[in-house]
PDB file as gemmi writes it, atoms N, CA and C in Angstrom:
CRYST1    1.000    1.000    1.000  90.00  90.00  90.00 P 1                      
ATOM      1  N   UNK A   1      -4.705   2.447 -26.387  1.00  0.00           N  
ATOM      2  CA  UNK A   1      -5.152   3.613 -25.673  1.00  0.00           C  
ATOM      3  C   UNK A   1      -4.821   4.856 -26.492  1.00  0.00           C  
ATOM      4  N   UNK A   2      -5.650   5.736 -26.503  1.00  0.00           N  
ATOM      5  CA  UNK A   2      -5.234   6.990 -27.383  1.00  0.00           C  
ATOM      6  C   UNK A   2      -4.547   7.897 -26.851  1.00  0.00           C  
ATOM      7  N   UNK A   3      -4.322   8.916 -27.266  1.00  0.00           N  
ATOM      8  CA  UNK A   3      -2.930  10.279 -26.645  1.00  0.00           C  
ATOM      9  C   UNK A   3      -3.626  10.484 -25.707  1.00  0.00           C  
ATOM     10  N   UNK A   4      -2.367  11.149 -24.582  1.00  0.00           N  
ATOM     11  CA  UNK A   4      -2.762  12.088 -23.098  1.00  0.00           C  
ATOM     12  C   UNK A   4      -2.172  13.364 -23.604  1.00  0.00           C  
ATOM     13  N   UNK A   5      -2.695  14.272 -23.165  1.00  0.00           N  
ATOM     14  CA  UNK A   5      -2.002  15.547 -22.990  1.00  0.00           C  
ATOM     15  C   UNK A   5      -1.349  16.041 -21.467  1.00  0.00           C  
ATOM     16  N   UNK A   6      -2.734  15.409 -20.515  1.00  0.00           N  
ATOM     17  CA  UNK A   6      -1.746  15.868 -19.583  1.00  0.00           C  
ATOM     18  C   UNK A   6      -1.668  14.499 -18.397  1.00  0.00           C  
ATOM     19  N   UNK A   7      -1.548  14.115 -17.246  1.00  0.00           N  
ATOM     20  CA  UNK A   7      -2.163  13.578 -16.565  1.00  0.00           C  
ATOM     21  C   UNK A   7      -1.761  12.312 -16.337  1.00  0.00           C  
ATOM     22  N   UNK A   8      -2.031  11.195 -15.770  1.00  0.00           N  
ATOM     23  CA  UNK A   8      -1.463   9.776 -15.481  1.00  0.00           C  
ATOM     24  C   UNK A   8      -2.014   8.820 -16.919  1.00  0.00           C  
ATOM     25  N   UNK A   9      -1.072   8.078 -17.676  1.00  0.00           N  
ATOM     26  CA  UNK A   9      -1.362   7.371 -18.151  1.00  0.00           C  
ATOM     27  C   UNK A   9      -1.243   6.223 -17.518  1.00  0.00           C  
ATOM     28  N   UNK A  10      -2.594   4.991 -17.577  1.00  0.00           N  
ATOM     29  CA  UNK A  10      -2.843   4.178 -17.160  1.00  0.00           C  
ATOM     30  C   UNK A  10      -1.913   2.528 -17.631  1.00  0.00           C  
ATOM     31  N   UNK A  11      -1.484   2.120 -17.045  1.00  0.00           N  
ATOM     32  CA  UNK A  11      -0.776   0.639 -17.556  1.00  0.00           C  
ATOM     33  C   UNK A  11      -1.412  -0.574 -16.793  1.00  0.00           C  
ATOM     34  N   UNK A  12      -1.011  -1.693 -17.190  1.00  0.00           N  
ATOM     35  CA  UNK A  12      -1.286  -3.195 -16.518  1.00  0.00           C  
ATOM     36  C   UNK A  12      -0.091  -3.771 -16.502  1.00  0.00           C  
ATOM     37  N   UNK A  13       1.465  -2.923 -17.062  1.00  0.00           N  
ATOM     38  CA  UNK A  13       2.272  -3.970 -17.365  1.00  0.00           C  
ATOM     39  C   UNK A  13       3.533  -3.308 -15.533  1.00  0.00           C  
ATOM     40  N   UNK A  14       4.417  -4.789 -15.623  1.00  0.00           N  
ATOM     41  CA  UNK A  14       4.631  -4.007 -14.079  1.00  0.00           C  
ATOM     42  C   UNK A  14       5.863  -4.263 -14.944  1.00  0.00           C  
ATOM     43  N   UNK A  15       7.014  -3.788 -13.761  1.00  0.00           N  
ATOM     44  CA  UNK A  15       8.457  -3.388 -14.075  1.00  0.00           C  
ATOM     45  C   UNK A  15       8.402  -2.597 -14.867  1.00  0.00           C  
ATOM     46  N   UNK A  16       8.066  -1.958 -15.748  1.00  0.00           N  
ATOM     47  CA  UNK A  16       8.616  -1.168 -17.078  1.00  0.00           C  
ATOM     48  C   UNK A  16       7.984   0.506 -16.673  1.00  0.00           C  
ATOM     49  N   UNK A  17       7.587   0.557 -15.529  1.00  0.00           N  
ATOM     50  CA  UNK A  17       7.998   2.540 -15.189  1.00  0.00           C  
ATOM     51  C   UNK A  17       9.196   2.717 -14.742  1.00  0.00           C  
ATOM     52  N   UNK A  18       9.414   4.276 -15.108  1.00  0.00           N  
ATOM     53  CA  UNK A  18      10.867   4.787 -15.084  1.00  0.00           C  
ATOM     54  C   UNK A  18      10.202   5.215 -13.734  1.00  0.00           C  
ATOM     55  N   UNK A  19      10.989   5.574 -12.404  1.00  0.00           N  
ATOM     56  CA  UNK A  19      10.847   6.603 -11.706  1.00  0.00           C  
ATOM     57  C   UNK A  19      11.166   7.899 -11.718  1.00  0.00           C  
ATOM     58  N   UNK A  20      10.366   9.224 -11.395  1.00  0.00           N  
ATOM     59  CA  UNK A  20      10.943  10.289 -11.451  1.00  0.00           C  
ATOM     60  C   UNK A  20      11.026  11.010 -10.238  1.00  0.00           C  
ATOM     61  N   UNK A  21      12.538  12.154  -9.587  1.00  0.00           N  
ATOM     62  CA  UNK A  21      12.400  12.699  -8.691  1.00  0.00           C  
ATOM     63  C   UNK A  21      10.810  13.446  -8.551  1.00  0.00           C  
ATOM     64  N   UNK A  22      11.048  13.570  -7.447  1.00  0.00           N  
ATOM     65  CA  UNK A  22      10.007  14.755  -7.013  1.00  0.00           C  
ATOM     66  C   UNK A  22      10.433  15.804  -6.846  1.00  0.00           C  
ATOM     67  N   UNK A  23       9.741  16.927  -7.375  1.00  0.00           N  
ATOM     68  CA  UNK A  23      10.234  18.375  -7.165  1.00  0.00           C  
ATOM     69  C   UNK A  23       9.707  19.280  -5.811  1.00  0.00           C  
ATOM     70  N   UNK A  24      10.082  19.787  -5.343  1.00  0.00           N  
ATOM     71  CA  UNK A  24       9.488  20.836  -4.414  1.00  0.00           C  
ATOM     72  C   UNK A  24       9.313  21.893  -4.999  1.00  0.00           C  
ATOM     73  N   UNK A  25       8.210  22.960  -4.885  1.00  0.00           N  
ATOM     74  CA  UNK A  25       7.885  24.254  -5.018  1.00  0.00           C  
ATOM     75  C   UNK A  25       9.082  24.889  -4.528  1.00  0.00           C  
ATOM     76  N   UNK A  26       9.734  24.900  -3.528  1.00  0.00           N  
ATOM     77  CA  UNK A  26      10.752  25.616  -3.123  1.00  0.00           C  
ATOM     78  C   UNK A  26      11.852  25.250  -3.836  1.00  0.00           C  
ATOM     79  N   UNK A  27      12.120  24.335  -4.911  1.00  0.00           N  
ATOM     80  CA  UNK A  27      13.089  23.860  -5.381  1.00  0.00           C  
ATOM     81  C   UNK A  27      13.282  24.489  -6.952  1.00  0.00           C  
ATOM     82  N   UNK A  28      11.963  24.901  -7.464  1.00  0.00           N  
ATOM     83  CA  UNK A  28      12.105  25.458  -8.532  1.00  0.00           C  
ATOM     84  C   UNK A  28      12.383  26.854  -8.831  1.00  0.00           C  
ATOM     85  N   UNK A  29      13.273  27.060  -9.759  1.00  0.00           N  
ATOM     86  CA  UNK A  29      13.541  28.720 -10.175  1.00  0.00           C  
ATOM     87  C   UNK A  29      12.804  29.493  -9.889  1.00  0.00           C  
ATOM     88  N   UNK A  30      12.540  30.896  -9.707  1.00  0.00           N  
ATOM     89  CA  UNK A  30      11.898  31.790  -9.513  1.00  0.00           C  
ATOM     90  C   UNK A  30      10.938  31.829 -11.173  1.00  0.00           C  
ATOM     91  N   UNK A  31      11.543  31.758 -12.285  1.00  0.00           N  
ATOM     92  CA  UNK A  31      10.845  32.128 -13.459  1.00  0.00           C  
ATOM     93  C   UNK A  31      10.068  30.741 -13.463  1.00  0.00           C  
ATOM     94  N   UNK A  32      10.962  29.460 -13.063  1.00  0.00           N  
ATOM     95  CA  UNK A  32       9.387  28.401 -12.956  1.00  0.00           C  
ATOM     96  C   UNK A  32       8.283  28.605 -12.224  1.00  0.00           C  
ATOM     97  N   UNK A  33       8.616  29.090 -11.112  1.00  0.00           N  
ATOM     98  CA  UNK A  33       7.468  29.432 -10.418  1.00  0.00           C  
ATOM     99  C   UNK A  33       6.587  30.378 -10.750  1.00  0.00           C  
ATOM    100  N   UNK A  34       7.382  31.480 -11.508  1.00  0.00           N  
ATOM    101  CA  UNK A  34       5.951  32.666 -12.373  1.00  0.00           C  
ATOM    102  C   UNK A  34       5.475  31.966 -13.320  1.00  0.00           C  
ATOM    103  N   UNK A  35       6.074  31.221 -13.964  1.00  0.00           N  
ATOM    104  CA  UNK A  35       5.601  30.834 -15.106  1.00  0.00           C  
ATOM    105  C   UNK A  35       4.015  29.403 -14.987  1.00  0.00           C  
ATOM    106  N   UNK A  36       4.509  28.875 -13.456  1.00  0.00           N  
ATOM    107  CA  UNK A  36       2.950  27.925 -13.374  1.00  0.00           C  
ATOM    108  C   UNK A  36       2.176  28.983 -12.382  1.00  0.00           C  
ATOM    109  N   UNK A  37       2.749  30.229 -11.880  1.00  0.00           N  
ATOM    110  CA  UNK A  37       1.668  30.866 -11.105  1.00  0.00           C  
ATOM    111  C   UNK A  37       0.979  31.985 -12.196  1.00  0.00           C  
ATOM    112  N   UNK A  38       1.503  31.890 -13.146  1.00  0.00           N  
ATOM    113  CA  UNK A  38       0.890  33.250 -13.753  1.00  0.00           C  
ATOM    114  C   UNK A  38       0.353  32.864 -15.340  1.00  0.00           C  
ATOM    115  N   UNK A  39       0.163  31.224 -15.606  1.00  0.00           N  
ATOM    116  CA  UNK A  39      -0.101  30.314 -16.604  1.00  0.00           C  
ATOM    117  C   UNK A  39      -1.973  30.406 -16.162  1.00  0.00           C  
ATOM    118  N   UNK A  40      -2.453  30.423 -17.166  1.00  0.00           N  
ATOM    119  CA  UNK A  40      -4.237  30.372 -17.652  1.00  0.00           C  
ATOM    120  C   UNK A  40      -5.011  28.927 -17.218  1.00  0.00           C  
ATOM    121  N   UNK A  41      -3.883  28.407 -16.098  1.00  0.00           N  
ATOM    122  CA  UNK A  41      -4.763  27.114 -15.551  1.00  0.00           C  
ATOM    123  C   UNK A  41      -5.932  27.337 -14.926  1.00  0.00           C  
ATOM    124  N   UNK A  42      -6.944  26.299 -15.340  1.00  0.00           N  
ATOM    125  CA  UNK A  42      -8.024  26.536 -14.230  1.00  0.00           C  
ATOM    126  C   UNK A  42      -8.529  26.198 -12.996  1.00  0.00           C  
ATOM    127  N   UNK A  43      -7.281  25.510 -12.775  1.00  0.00           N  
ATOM    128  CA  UNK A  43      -7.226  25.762 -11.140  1.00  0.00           C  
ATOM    129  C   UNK A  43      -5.287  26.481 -10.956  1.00  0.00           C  
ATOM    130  N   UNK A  44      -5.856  27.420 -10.342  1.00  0.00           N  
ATOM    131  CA  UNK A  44      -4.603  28.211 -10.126  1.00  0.00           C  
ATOM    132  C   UNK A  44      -3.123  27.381  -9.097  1.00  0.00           C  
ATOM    133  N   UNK A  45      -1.811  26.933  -9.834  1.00  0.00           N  
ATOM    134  CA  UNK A  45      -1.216  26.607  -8.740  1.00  0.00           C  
ATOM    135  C   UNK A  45      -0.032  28.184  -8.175  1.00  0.00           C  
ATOM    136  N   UNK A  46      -1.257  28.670  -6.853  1.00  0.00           N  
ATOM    137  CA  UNK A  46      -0.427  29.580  -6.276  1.00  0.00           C  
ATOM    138  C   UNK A  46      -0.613  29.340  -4.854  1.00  0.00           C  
ATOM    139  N   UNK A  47       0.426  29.489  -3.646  1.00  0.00           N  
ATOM    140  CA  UNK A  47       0.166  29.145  -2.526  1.00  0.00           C  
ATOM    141  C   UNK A  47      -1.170  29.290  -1.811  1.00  0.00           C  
ATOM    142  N   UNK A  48      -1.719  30.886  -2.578  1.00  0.00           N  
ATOM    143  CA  UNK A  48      -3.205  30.779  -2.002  1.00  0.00           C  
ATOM    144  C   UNK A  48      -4.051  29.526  -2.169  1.00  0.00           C  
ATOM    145  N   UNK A  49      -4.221  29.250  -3.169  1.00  0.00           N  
ATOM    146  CA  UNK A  49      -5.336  28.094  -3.887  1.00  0.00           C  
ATOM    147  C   UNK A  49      -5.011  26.601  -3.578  1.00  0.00           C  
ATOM    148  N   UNK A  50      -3.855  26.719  -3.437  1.00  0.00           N  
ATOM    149  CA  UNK A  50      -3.112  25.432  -3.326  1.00  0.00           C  
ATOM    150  C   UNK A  50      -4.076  24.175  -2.395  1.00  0.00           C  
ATOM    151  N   UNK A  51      -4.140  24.866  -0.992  1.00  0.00           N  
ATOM    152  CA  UNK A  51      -4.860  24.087   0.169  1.00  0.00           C  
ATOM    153  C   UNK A  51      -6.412  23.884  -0.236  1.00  0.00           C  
ATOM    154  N   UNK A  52      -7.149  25.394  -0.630  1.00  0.00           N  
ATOM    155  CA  UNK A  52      -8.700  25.282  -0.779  1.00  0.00           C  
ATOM    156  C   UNK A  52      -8.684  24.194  -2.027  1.00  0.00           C  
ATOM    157  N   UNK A  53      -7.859  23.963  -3.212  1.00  0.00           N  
ATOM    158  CA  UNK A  53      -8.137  23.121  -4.234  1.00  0.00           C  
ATOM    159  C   UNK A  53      -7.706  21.717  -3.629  1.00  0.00           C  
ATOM    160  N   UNK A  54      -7.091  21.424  -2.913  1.00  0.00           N  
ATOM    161  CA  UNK A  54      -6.105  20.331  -2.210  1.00  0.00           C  
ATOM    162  C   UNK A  54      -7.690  19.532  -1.445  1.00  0.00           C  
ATOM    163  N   UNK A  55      -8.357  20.513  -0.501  1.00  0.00           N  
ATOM    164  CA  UNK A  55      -9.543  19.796   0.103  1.00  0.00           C  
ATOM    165  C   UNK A  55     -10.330  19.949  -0.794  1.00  0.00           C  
ATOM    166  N   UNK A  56     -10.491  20.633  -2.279  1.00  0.00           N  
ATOM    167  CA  UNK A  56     -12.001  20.332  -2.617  1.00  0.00           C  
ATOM    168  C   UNK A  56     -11.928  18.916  -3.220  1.00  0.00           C  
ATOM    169  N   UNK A  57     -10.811  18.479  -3.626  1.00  0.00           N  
ATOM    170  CA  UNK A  57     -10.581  17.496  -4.367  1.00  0.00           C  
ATOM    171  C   UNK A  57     -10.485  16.419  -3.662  1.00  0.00           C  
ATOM    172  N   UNK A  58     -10.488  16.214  -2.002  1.00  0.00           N  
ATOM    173  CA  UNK A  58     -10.263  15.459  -1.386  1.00  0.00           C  
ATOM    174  C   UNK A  58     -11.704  14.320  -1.414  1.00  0.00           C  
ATOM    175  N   UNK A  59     -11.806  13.436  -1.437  1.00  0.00           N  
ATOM    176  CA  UNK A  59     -13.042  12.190  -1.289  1.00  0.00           C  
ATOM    177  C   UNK A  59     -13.359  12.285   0.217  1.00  0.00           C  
ATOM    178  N   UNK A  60     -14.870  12.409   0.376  1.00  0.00           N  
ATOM    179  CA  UNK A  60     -15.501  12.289   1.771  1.00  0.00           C  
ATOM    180  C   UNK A  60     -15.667  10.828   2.025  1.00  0.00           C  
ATOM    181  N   UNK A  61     -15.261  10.679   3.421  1.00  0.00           N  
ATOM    182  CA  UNK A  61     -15.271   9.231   3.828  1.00  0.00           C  
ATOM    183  C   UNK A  61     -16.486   9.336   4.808  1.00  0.00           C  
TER     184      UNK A  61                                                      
END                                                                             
């Protein structure tokens, strides 16, 4: 498989993921939080956008 930059890399093999905590938004520094709210992503993560990007991305059943 070739490089990721960002995103889930895909496996078939089991046992061999590490687990990682989960972070909360409320859990991170104030400068982490400017720093992914005020970063050139193109989808913005700021509390506004958060929900409208949350349902656009959602699959219609």
């Amino acid at each position: 498989m070739g490089e990721t930059t960002t995103g889930l890399v895909p496996t078939t093999v089991r046992g061999e993921v590490e687990g990682q905590d989960l972070i909360m938004w409320e859990q991170l520094t104030d400068a982490a939080r400017s720093g992914l709210t005020d970063a050139g992503f193109a989808a913005p993560i700021i509390d506004e956008a958060f929900m409208p990007n949350l349902e656009s991305a959602r699959p219609s059943f």
